[in-house]
C-alpha positions as CSV (number, residue, x, y, z in Angstrom):
1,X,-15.0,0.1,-5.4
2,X,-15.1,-3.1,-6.1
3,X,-11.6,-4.6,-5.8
4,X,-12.0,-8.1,-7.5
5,X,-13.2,-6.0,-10.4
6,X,-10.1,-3.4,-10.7
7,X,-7.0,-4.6,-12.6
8,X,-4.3,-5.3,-10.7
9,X,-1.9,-2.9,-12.3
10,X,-3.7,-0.2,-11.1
11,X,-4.1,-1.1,-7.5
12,X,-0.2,-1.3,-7.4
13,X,0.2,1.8,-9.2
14,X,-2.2,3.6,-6.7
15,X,-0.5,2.2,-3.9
16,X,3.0,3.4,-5.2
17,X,1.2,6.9,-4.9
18,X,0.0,6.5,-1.5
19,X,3.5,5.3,-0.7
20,X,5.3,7.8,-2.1
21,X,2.5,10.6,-0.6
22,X,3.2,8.7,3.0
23,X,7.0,9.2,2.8
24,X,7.4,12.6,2.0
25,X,4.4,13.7,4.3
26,X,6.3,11.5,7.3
27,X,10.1,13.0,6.5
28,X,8.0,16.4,6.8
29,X,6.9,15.5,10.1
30,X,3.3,15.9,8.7
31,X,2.2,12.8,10.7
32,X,-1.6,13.2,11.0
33,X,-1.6,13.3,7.5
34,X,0.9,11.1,6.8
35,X,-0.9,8.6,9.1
36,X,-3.8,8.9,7.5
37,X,-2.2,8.0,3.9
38,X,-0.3,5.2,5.4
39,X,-3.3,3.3,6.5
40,X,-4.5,3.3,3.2
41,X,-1.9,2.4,2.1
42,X,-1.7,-0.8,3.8
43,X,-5.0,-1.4,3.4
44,X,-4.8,-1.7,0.5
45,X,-1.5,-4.0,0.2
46,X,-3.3,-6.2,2.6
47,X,-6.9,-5.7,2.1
48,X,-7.8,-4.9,-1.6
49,X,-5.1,-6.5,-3.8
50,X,-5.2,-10.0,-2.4
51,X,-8.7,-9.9,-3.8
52,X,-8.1,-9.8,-7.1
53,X,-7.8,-12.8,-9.0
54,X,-4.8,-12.1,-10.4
55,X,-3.0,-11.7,-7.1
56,X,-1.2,-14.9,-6.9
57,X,0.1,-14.6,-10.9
58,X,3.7,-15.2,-11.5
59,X,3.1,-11.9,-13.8
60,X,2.7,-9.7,-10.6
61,X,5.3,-11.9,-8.1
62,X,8.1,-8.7,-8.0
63,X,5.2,-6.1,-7.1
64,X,3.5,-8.7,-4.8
65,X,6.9,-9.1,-3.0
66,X,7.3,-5.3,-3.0
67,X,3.7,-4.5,-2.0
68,X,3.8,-6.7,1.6
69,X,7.6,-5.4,2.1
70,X,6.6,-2.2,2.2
71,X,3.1,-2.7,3.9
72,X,5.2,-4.2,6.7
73,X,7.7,-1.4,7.1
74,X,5.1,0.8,7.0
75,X,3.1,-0.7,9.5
76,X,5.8,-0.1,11.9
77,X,6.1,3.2,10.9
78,X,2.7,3.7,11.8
79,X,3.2,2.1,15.5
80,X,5.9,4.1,16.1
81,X,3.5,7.4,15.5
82,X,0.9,6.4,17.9
């Protein structure tokens, strides 16, 4: 996929999924999954979307904000399963 080439909208909206799929897998204790959804999750937050041109618009400023909040916090989640 080329990520400079997919709307921004729907790279946040994907992301929401995988988020949402990593947090109920993790409060299940389903952590090889879980693990598995949260890296791509985050790389996607930190990989994908800050390709697209739109990244920096002041449109998409509350999901951007959101996006590297929960990539962080997720991140550490991850470090704490390994």
């Amino acid at each position: 996929i080329n990520a400079s080439l997919t709307p921004l909208s729907e790279h946040y909206a994907t992301n929401e999924t995988l988020l949402s799929l990593f947090s109920t897998l993790y409060e299940k204790d389903q952590f090889s999954v879980a693990y598995a959804a949260g890296v791509k999750f985050v790389e996607v937050a930190l990989l994908q979307i800050p390709q697209n041109g739109y990244f920096k618009s002041k449109k998409y400023r509350k999901q951007r904000t959101k996006s590297a909040v929960d990539a962080l916090r997720v991140t550490k989640l991850l470090g704490g399963m390994v």
